[in-house]
C-alpha atoms as one frame of an Amber mdcrd trajectory, in Angstrom:
protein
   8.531 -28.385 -19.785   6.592 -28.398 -23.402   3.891 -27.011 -21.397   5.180
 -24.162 -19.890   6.969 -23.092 -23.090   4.189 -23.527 -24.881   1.911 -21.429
 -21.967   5.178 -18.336 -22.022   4.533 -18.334 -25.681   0.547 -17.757 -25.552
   1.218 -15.671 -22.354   3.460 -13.323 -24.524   1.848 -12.939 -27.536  -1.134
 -11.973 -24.951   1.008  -8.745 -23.537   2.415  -7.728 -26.790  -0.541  -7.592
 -28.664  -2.623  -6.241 -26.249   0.198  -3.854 -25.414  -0.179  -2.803 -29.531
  -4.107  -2.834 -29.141  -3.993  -0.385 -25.901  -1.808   2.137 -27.024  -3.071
   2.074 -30.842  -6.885   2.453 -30.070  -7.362   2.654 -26.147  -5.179   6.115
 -25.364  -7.672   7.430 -23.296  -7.887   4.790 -20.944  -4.400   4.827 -19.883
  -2.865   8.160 -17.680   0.257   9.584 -19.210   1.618   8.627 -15.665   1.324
   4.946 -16.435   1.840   4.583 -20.303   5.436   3.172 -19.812   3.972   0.117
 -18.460   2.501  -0.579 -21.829   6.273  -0.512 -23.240   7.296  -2.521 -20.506
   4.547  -5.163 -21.031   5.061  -5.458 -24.805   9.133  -5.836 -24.038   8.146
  -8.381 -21.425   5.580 -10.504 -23.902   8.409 -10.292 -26.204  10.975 -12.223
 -24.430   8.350 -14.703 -22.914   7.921 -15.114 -27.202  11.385 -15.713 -27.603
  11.964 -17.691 -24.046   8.935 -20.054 -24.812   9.503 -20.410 -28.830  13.090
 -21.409 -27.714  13.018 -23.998 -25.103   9.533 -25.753 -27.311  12.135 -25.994
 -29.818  14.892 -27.383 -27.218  12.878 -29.866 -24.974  11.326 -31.474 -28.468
  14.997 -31.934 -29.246  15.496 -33.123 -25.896  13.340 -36.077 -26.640  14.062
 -36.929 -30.076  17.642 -37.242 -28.942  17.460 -38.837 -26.080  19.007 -35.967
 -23.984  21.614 -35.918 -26.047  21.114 -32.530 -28.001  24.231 -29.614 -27.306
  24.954 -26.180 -29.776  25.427 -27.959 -32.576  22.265 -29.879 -32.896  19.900
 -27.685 -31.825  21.058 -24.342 -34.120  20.898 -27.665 -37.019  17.540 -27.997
 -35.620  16.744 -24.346 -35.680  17.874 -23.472 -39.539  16.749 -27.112 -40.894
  13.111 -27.911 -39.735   9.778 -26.150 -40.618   9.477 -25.844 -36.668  12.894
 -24.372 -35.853  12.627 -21.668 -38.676   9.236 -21.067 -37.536  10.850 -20.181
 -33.797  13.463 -17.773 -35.620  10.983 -15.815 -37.035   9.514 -15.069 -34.217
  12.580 -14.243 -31.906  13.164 -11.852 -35.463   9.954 -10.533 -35.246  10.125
 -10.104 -31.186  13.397  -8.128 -31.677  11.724  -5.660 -34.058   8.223  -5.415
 -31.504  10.975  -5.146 -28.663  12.959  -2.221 -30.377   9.665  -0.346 -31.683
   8.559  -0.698 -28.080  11.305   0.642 -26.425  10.883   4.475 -28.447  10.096
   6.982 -26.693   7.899   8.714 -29.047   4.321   7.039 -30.477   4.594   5.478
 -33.765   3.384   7.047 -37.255   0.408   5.435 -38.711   1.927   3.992 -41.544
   3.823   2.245 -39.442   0.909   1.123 -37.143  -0.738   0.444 -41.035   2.629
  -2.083 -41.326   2.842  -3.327 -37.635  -0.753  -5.386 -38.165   0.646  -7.664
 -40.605   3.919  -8.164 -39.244   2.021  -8.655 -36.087  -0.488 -11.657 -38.092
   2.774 -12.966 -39.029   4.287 -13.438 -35.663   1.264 -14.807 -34.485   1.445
 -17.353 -37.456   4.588 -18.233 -36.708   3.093 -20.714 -33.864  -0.361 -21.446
 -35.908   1.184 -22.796 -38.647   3.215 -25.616 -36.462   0.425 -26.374 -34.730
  -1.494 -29.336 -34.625  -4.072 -27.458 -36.824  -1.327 -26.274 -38.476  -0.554
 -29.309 -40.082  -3.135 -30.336 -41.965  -3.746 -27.779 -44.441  -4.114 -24.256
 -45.101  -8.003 -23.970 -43.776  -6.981 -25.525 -40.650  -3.734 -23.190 -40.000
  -6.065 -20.172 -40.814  -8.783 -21.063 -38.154  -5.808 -21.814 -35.812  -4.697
 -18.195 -36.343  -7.719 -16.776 -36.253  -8.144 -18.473 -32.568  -4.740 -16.968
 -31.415  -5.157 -13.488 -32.855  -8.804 -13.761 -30.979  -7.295 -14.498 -27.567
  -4.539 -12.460 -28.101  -6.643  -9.089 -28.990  -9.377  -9.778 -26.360  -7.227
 -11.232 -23.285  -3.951  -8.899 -24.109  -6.170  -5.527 -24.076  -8.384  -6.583
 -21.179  -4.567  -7.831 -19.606  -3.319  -4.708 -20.459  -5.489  -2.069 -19.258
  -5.964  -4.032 -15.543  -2.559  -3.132 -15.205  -2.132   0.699 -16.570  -5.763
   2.047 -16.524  -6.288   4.459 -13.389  -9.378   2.242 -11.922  -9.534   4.246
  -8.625  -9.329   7.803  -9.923 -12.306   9.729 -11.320 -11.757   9.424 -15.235
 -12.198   6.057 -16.200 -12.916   5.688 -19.161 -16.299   4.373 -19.608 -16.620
   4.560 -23.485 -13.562   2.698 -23.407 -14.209  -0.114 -21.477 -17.292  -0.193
 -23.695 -15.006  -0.193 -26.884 -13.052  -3.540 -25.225 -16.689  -5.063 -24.382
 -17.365  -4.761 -28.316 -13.429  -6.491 -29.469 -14.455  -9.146 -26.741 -18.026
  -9.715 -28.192 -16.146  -9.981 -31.525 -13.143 -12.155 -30.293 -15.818 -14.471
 -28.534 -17.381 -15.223 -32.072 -13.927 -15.415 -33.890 -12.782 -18.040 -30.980
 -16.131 -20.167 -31.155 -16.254 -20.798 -34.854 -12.431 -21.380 -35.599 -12.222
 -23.533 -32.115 -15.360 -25.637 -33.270 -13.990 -26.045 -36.789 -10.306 -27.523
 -35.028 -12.389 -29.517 -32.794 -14.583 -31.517 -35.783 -10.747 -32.004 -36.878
  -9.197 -33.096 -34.188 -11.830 -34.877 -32.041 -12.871 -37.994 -34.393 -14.210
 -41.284 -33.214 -15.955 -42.776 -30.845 -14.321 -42.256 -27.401 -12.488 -39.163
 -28.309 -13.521 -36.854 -25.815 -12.497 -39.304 -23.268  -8.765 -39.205 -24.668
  -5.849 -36.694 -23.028  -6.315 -34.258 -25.342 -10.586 -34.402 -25.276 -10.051
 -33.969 -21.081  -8.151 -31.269 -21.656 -10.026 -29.708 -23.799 -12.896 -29.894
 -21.450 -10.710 -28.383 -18.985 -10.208 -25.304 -21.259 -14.107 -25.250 -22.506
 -15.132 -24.832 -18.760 -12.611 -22.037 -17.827 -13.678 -20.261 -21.145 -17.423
 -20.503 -19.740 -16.386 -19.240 -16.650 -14.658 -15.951 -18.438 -17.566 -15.304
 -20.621 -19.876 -14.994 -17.640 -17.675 -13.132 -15.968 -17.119 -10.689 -18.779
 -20.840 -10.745 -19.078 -20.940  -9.484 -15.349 -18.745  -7.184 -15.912 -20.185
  -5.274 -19.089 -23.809  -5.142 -18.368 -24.281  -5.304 -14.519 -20.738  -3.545
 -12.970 -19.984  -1.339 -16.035 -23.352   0.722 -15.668 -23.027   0.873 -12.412
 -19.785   2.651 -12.359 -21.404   6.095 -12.244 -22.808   5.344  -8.550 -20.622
   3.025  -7.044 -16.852   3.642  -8.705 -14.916   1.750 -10.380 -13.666  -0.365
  -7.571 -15.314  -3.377  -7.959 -15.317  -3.614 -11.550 -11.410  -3.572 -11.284
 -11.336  -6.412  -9.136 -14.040  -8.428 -11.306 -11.369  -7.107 -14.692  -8.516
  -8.607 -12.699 -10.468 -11.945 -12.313 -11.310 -12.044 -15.607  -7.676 -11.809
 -16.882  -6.568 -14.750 -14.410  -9.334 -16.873 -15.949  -7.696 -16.179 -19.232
  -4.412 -16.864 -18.366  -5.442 -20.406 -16.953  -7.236 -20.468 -20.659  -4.035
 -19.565 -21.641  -2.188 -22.509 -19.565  -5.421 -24.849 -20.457  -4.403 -24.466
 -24.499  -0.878 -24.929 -24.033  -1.837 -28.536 -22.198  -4.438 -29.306 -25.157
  -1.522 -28.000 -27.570   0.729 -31.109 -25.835  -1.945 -33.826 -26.017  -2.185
 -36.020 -29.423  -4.966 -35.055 -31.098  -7.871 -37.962 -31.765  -8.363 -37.916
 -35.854 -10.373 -41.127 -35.857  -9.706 -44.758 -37.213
């Protein structure tokens, strides 16, 4: 249960923010014909926010309690811990994404200019009650530097496999270029804050043979496994567009967003296992 709350939280920070990324800075690559899914997907990754934030918050209450938790505890639980306030900020934040999402009409940029930091906010809403999150301001900042990573490079590439016209003539090649840059970018932001929480919470002799080292593993491979693919898919499939359509490189995009969203599942397992800090 911890797991998949933990995965529908990733998962829906992943289609809101890469809803915000698409429609902020990738216009072109989505027809006019399909922009609603955009909306659709940042309203959707803002109640998987909300349904995931929520039932962490309940199923840790479960088991402190014994299965004893009803209303009463669990809105306690919600307005008197560090990790219940941190869930209603986010279903306050989700509301606001869900309602901005649902105009009609594109945003103004100073309120783009406002949505970035509300946005690093949301996102730090699950960083900072995080394992990293716990010990210390450096750590919490590398952990939300990992999840605003993930969350710009898998919700964008997420995001335009589902609304970008792949079959038609006008794909947008300078786009997909554009992404291939925020990935390159994401990819460095993701190894240096993931190596600085793993000299923190791998410590000891025998610690990548703990629960949380295997699963951490697990992760480390299906990252691999993306970055090749993405690799693939920018210099080999992307230039060959021109001759051969875009046909294949939708289907090799589409892979590459399932292998994120089993790197998605992968950190919600690590994000369950006790950490290994040593003697």
């Amino acid at each position: 249960m911890e797991i998949l709350a933990k995965a529908a939280t990733y998962l829906g920070f992943v289609l809101a923010v890469g809803a915000g990324v698409v429609g902020v800075a990738f216009p072109d690559a989505v027809p006019a014909a399909r922009r609603r899914r955009i909306a659709v997907g940042t309203i959707a990754g803002a109640a998987l926010v909300v349904t995931g934030g929520l039932g962490e918050a309940w199923w840790l209450l479960e088991r402190i309690t014994r299965g004893r938790t009803d209303g009463n505890l669990f809105f306690g639980y919600l307005t008197d811990t560090r990790h219940g306030v941190a869930v209603l900020v986010r279903v306050a934040i989700a509301a606001v994404v869900t309602a901005l999402a649902a105009r009609r009409t594109a945003l103004p940029l100073p309120a783009v200019m406002v949505a970035v930091p509300v946005a690093l906010a949301w996102l730090a809403s699950a960083a900072a009650v995080g394992h990293s999150g716990a010990m210390g301001t450096l750590p919490a900042v590398a952990s939300l530097a990992h999840l605003a990573a993930v969350s710009l490079w898998a919700g964008a590439l997420l995001q335009l496999s589902l609304a970008a016209d792949w079959g038609g003539s006008a794909l947008p090649i300078e786009a997909l270029r554009r992404l291939g840059r925020i990935g390159l970018a994401a990819l460095v932001t993701l190894a240096v804050s993931g190596f600085l929480m793993t000299r923190l919470h791998l410590q000891g002799e025998g610690a990548w043979a703990s629960s949380y080292g295997a699963a951490l593993t697990l992760k480390l491979v299906l990252v691999a496994a993306t970055v090749a693919l993405a690799g693939l898919n920018r210099f080999v499939l992307l230039p060959a567009v021109e001759r051969q359509g875009g046909r294949r490189l939708a289907l090799a995009v589409r892979i590459e967003s399932a292998l994120l969203a089993l790197v998605l599942v992968a950190t919600a397992v690590v994000a369950t296992r006790p950490p290994v800090h040593g003697p």
